[in-house]
N, C-alpha and C positions, 0 to 999 in steps of 0.2 A: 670399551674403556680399559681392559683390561691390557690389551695391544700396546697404548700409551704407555700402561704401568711397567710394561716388561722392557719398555722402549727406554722409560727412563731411567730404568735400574740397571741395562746394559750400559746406557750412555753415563751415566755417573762411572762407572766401575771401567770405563775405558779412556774415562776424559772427555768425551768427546758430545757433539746435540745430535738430538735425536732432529730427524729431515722431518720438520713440521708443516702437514700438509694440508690441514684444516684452521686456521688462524683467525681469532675474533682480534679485532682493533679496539680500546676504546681511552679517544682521546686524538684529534684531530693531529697534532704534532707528531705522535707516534704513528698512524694511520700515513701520514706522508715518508714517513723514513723507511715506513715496508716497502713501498712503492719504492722508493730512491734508490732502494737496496736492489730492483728489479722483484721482488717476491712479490709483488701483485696480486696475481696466478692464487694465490696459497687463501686471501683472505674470503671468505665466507660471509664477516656480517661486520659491521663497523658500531656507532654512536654516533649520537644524535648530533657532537660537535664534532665527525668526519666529513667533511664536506668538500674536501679536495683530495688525489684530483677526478675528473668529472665520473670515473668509474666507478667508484664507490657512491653513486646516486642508485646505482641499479640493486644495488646488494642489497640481503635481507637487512634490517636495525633492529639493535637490543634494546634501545633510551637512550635516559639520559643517562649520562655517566655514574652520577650519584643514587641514583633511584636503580641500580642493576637487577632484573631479577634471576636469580641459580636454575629454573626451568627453563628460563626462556632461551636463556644463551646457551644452556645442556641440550634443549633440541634440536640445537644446530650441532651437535659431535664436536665440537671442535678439538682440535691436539694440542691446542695453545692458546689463551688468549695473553696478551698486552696490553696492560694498564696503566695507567697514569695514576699517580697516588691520590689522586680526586677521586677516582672509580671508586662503587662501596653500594649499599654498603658494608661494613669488612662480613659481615656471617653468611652473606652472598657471596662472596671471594671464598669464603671456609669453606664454604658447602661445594662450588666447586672443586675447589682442589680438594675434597672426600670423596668427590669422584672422580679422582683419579686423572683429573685435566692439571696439567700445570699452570701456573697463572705467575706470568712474570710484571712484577711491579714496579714502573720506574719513575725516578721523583723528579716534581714540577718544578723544579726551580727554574725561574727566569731568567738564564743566562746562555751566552754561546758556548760556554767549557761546558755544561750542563746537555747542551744538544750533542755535542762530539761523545761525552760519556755515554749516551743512550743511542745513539747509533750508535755505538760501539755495543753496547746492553742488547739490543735489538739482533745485531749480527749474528751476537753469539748463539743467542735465544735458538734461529732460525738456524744454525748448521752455515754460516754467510761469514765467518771473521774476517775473510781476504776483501771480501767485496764491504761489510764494513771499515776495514782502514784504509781504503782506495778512495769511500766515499767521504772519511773524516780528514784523510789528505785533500778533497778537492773545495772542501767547508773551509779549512785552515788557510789553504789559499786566495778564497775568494772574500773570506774576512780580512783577512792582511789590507787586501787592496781596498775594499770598504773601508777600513779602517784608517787608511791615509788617505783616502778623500775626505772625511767627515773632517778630521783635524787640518783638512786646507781651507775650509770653511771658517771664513772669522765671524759672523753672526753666532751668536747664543737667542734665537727667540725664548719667550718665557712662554712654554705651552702648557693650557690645561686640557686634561681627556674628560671629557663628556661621556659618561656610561647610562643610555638611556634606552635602555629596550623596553618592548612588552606594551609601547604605545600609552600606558597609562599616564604619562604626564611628569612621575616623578624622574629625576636626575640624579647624577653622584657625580663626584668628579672621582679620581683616581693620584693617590699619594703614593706615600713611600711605598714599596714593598708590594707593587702590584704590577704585571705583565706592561700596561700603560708607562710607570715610570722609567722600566728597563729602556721598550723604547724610545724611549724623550733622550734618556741621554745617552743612550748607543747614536742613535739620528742629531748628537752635537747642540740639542737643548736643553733646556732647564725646564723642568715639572714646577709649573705655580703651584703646584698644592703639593710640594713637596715638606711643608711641615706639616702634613697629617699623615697617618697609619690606613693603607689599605682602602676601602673605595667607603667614602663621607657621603650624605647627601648633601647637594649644593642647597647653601645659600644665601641670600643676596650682601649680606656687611664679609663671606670671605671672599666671594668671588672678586667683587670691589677692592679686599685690600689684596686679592693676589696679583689685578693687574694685569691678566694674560697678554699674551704679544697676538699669539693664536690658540683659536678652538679646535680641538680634536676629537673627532668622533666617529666610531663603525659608519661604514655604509649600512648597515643594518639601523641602527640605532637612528642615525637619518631621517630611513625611512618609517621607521615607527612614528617619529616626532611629524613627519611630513615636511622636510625640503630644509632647507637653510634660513628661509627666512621664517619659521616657525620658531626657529631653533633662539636666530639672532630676537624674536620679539618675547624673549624675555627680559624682562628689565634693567634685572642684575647684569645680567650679558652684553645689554645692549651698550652699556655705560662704560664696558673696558674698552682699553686701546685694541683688541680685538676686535670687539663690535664693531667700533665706530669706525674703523678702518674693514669691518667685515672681512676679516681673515679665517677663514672656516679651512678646516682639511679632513677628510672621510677618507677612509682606507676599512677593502675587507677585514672582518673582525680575523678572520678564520688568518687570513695574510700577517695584518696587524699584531695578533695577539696567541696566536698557532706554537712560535717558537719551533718551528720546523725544518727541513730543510731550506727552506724559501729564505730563512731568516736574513742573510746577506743582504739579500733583492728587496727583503722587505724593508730594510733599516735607508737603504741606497732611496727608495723612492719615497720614504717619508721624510731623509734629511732635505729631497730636491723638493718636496710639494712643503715644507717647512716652509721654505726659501722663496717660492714661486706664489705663495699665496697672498 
């Protein structure tokens, strides 16, 4: 640890990062931008929501993001970890960085200027600035073009996301201000539960007055419910123009809700399975 500390106190007083060669990820979005960056190689042990891509199955894990524990992720040495502002919680992040690890912390917000700042954050982190503006130059152009297909699209469906994990039975839908809404209307839709705050649990007099066009939901979340037609035999559900026309559309959470490099690809196949469903 002490290597780190001399590392970092050279790298301040020259400008410059120190070549971070041990790396904990946590936070699935940011765990994809290492990779994107080519720094792969570097990462050590990821969170419980890095799940792409298929490399980081092998790696040691810390948890969950929010549950962190200062031993667990210190036995691994790391020279760096990446956090997402979800990580925590914070006197686990203190106690780290008391020993002498740096811990760079970048915020969740759900947007694409949001991704381009954190791989840019990430680059720097890692001693990588050239190969982060390479990579937020190839994000700004592949959003451009996303971005004029969605607005060729004259359909607006009214989508509601369905957040149903853990198999227990209970549901939410997802409103303003939730990774869900971003992309509803990045993918050229409108969020039926866009007059509510953050994820509500559904039930049946708003679903009814929201009206969906289409249901949205993890493939995860799916499979917890068990298939489509679990999902459609709730009541409430069954009774929108969603139901009754069975417009259902599933996309990986980690895809869907990651905000990652992927994010383009991601917006592109849910404006088309919008559309197609």
């Amino acid at each position: 640890m002490k290597r780190l500390a001399i590392c970092a106190a050279l790298a301040a007083a020259a400008g410059i990062a120190c070549a971070q060669e041990r790396v904990i990820t946590v936070g699935g979005g940011i765990t994809e931008i290492v990779y994107a960056l080519g720094a792969g190689p570097r990462v050590v042990a990821v969170d419980t929501t890095s799940m792409y891509p298929a490399a980081v199955s092998k790696l040691p894990n810390v948890g969950y993001m929010r549950t962190l524990s200062a031993e667990g992720v210190l036995s691994l040495r790391p020279s760096l970890v990446l956090a997402t502002s979800d990580a925590g919680p914070a006197p686990t992040l203190s106690q780290i960085r008391s020993a002498n690890v740096p811990v760079t912390v970048l915020p969740n917000q759900r947007s694409f200027e949001n991704l381009v700042a954190n791989v840019r954050t990430v680059a720097s982190a890692l001693g990588l600035k050239d190969d982060g503006e390479r990579l937020a130059k190839r994000l700004q152009e592949d959003w451009s073009k996303t971005d004029g297909q969605i607005k060729a699209y004259r359909s607006r469906p009214r989508v509601l996301f369905i957040f149903a994990h853990g198999g227990g039975g209970s549901m939410q839908v997802g409103g303003e201000d939730t990774g869900a809404d971003a992309m509803i209307r990045y993918a050229g839709g409108v969020n039926a539960a866009a007059a509510l705050k953050g994820y509500k649990p559904l039930t049946p007099e708003a679903v009814l007055a929201m009206a969906p066009d289409v249901l949205l939901i993890t493939e995860e979340g799916m499979a917890a419910l068990g298939g489509p037609e679990r999902l459609l035999a709730q009541a409430s559900l069954a009774q929108t123009p969603a139901g009754k026309s069975k417009r259902v559309v599933s996309i990986g959470a980690i895809q869907l809700l990651g905000f990652g490099p992927r994010l383009p690809e991601a917006v592109r196949d849910l404006a088309e399975k919008l559309r197609r469903s």
